[in-house]
Steps between C-alpha positions, in 0.01 A plus 500: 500500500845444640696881675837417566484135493222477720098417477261649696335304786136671462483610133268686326203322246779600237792343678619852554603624856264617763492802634631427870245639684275229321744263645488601781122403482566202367733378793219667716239235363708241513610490852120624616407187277758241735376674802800800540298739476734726707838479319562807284723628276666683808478113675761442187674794521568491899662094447723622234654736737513267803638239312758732347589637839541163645728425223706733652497736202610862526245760598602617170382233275195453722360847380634502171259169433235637666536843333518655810722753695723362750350645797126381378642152414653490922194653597228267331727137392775400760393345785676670833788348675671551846698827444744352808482146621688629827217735538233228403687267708498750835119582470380144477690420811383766667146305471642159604483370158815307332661722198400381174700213282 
């Protein structure tokens, strides 16, 4: 059965939606079947907000997908960048080592 335009991916024996935490078990099996047994739901949830961040999206957006607060969406999905490239710059030299492209 269609919601909003859209069919389910794992239905139910009556076509009907799944509860998602029978999904989730259902992804589970599947990638333990092709030999992921490691990737999880938070696997899936951890890309989306990489890939969001690295589409430069706003902080903003970034928690509002995840359902998240701000500060927990920093925290946990943005990968960390040089606060200061002078100050990045400055320590690596102070090892020898060329400053970073």
């Amino acid at each position: 059965m269609a919601h909003r335009g859209f069919e389910p991916l794992f239905q139910a024996w009556n076509g009907e939606w799944l509860d998602p935490s029978d999904v989730i078990h259902r992804i589970q099996e599947a990638f333990a079947e092709v030999g992921y047994w490691w990737v999880t739901s938070h696997v899936f949830r951890k890309t989306v907000g990489l890939v969001l961040d690295e589409a430069d999206l706003p902080l903003s957006a970034i928690a509002d997908h995840l359902g998240n607060t701000q500060k927990v969406a920093d925290k946990h999905y943005r990968k960390r960048r040089v606060a200061n490239d002078a100050s990045a710059d400055a320590l690596e030299r102070m090892f020898g080592d060329e400053p970073a492209e």
